[in-house]
C-alpha positions in Angstrom: -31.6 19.0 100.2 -31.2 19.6 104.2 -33.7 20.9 105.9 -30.8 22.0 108.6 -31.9 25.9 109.5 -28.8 27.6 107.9 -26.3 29.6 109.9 -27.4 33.6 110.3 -24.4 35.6 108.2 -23.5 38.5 109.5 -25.9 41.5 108.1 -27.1 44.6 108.6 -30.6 45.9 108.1 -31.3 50.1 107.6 -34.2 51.4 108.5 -37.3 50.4 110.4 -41.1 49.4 110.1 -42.7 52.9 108.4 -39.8 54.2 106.6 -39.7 55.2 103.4 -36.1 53.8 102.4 -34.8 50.5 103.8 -31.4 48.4 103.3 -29.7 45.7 104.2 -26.2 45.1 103.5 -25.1 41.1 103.1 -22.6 39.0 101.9 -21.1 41.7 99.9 -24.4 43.3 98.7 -26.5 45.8 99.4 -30.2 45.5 99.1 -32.1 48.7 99.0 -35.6 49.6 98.9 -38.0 52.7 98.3 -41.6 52.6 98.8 -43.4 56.1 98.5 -47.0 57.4 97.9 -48.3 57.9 94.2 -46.2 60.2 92.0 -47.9 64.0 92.4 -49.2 66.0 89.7 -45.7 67.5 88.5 -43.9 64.3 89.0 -46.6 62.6 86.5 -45.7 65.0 84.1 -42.1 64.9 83.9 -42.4 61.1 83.6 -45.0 61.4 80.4 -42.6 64.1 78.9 -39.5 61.4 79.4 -41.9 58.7 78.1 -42.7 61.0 75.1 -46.0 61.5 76.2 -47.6 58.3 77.4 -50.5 58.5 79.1 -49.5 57.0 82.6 -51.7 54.8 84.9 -53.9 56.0 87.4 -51.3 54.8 90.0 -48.0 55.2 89.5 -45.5 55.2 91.6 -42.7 57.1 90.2 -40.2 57.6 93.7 -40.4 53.8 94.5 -37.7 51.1 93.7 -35.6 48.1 94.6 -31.7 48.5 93.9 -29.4 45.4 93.8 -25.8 46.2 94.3 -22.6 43.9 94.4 -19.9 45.7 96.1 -17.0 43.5 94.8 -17.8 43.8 90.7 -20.0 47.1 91.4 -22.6 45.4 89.7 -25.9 47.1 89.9 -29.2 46.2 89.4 -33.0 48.5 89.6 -36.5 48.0 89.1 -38.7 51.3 88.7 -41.5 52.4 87.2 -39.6 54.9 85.1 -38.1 51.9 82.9 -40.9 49.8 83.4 -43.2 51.9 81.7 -41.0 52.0 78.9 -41.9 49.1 77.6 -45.5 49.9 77.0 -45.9 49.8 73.4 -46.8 53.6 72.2 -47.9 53.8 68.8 -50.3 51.2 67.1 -50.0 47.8 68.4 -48.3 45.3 66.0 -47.6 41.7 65.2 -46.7 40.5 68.7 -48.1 43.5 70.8 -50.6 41.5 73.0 -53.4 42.1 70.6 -56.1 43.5 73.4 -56.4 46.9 71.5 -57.7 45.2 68.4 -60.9 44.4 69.4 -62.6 44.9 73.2 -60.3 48.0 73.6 -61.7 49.7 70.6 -64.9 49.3 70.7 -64.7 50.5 74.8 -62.6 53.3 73.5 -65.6 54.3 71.1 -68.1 53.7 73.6 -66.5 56.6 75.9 -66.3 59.3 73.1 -69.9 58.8 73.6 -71.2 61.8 75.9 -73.8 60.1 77.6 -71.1 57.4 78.5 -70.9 56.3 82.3 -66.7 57.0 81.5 -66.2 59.6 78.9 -63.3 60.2 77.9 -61.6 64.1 79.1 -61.6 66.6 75.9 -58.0 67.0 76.8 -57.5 63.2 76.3 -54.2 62.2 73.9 -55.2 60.7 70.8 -52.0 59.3 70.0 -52.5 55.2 70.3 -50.5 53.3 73.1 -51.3 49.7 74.7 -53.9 50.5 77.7 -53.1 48.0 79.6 -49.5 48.7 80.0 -48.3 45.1 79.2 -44.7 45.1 80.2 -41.8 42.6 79.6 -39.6 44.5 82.0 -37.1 42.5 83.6 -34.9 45.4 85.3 -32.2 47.6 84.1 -28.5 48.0 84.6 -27.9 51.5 86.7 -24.1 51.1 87.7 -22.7 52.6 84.5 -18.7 51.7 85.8 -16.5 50.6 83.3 -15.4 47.9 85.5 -18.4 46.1 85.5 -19.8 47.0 81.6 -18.5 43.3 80.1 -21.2 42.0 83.0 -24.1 40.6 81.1 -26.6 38.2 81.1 -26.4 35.0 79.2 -28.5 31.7 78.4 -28.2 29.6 81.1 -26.3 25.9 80.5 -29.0 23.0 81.0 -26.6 21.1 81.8 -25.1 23.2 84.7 -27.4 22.7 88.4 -26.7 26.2 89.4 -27.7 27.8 86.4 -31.5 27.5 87.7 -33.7 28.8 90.7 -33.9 26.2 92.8 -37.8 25.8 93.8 -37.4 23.0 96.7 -34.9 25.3 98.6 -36.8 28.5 98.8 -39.6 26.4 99.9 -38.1 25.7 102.7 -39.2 27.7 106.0 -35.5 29.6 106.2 -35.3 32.9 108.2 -36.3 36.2 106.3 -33.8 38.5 107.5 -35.1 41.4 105.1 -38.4 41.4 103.1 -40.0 44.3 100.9 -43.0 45.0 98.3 -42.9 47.6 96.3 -45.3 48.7 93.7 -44.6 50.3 90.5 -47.5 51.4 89.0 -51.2 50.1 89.1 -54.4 50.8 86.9 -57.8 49.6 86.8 -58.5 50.1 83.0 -61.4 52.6 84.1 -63.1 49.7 85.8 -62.6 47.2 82.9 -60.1 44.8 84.8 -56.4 45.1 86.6 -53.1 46.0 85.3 -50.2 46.5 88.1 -46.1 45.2 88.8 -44.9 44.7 92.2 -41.5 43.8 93.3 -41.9 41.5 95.9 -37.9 40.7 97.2 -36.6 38.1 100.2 -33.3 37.8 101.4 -32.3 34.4 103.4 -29.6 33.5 104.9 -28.0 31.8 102.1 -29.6 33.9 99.3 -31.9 36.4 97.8 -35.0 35.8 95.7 -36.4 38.9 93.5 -39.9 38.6 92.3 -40.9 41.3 89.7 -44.8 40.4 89.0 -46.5 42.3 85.9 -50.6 40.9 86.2 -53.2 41.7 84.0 -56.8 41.2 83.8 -59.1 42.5 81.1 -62.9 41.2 82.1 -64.2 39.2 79.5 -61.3 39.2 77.6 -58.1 37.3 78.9 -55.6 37.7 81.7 -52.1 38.0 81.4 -48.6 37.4 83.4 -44.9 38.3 83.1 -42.8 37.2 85.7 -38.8 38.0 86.2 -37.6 35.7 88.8 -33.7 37.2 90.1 -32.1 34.6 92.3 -28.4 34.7 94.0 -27.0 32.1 96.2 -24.4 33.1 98.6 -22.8 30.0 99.1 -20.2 28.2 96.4 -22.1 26.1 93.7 -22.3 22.6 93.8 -20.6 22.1 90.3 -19.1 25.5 89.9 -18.7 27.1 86.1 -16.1 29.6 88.0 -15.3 31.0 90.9 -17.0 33.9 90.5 -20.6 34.4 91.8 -23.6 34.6 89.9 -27.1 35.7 89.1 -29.9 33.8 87.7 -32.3 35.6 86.1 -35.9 33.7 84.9 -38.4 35.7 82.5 -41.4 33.8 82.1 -44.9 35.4 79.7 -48.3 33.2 80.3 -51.7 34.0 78.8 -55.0 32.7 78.8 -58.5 33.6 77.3 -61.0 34.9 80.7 -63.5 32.3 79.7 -61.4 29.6 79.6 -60.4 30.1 83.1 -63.8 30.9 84.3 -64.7 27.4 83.6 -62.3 26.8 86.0 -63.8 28.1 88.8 -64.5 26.4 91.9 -68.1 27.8 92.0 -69.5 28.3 88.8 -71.5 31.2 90.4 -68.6 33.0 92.4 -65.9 35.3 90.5 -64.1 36.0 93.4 -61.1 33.9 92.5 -60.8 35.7 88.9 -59.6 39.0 91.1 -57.3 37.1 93.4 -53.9 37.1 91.5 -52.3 34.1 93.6 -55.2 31.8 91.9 -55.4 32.9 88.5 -51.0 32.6 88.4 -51.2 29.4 90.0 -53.7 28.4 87.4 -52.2 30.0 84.5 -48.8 28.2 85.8 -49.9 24.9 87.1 -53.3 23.6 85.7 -53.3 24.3 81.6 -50.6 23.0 79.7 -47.8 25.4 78.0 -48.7 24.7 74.7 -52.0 26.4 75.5 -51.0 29.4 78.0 -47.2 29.9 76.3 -47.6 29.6 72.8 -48.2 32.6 70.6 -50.3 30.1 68.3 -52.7 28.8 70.7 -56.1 28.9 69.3 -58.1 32.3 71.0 -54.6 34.4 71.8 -52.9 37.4 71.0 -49.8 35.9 69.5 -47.7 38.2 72.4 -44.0 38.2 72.3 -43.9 37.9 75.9 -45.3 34.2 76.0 -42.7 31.6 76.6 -39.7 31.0 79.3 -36.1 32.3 79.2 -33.4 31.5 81.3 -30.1 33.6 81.8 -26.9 34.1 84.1 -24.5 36.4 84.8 -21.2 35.8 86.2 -19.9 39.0 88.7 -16.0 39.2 88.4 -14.6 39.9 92.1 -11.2 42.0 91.7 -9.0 38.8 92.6 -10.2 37.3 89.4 
């Protein structure tokens, strides 16, 4: 691939350094982004009433979002906390669930309907059993709701067909970053037992735009935990084209990993520090243990989650000349 800088389309970017809302409008999209302070006290409850009365984290961040939308097909695309949240399982966890509640999560529950406990739990606490660590498989939602585009949907992606992939080497390259945000969704430390939180982290280059939406979780002395949904659009025609229609690629990917196995890991035996930074427990969890041992539902020591694994989709957007 060149390493040529790419020609600058013509864009245009809404919005400044501070605000609240920002856009950018691009090769017949338009990229927009929220990023607000935590959710208030009423806004927290209307979202546990819509989520039938999930207890939410201690940060969420109800107001914020990232909205894809294709002008041509009116294709639209959002991630929020809203529908994220949805996806924590409410109820007693199952076959599949993740598994954490089982064991460290009831025992720590016990231990805080202890009143001499550091944490106890508040009298007014639900009793009703959810996931408390908000494991999520979100991959975004739909929000355009037009007939026109409601035949739009994803699809697996052809192995066989080069631009049914996110291509790694070119957004390594040092392109320019016309328009970058990072947005979080919600975020909870697990009353000081670990690190559950999603971001949406989102680029745009000049020949294409790269969504990153991030869920991490740590439980300490129990396992950490990953789901990734990698978005990626490429302005320019395909190399081996399916159509002439554009496309989205859409990448969900689930890794897991037992905390001690990582810990031996560790540069330093006697520093943790690296077990809170995300960027090296992903690149571990990615890079350094073998898929059969951080994707597999069956791996000795895991939960059996139905996250685990990799799946690949596209989406073909139909432009009105089609």
């Amino acid at each position: 691939m060149s390493n040529k800088i790419p020609q600058i389309p013509k864009h245009t970017v809404n919005g400044a350094t501070g605000d609240s809302t920002t856009s950018i409008t691009i090769n017949g999209w338009t990229i927009t982004s929220t990023s607000l302070p935590i959710s208030n006290a009423p806004e927290i409850d209307q979202m546990q009433d819509t989520l039938n009365g999930l207890p939410l984290p201690e940060m969420p961040f109800g107001n914020n979002c990232v909205i894809l939308h294709h002008e041509a097909s009116g294709w639209e695309y959002t991630f929020n906390a809203l529908e994220a949240l949805r996806y924590v399982k409410l109820g007693e966890l199952g076959d599949g669930d993740g598994g954490v509640k089982v064991g460290h999560a009831k025992a720590w529950l016990q231990s805080r309907l202890d009143p001499t406990s550091d944490s106890p739990m508040p009298q007014t606490s639900p009793t009703k059993p959810y996931d408390w660590t908000y494991t999520t498989t979100y991959p975004g939602h739909r929000t355009d709701g037009g007939a026109k585009s409601s035949t739009i949907k994803f699809s697996p992606a052809d192995p066989e067909n080069p631009s049914h992939c996110i291509p790694l080497a070119q957004l390594a390259r040092k392109d320019p970053i016309l328009y970058y945000t990072e947005v979080p969704l919600f975020e909870s430390e697990l009353d000081d037992n670990g690190s559950s939180r999603l971001i949406v982290r989102l680029r745009v280059m000049p020949t294409c735009f790269f969504l990153l939406n991030r869920f991490f979780l740590r439980v300490d002395n129990v396992l950490f935990r990953v789901f990734d949904t990698r978005i990626y659009h490429s302005y320019t025609p395909d190399p081996q084209p399916t159509s002439g229609d554009p496309h989205i690629v859409r990448e969900t990917s689930g890794w897991e990993l037992p905390y001690e196995k990582l810990k031996q890991r560790l540069p330093l035996r006697t520093d943790l520090t690296p077990l809170t930074d995300t960027n090296w427990v992903v690149q571990m969890l990615t890079s350094s243990f073998p898929k059969s041992v951080t994707q597999n539902p069956k791996a000795p020591g895991g939960t059996g989650w139905k996250g685990l694994g990799t799946r690949l989709e596209c989406c073909y957007l139909p432009t009105p000349e089609a």
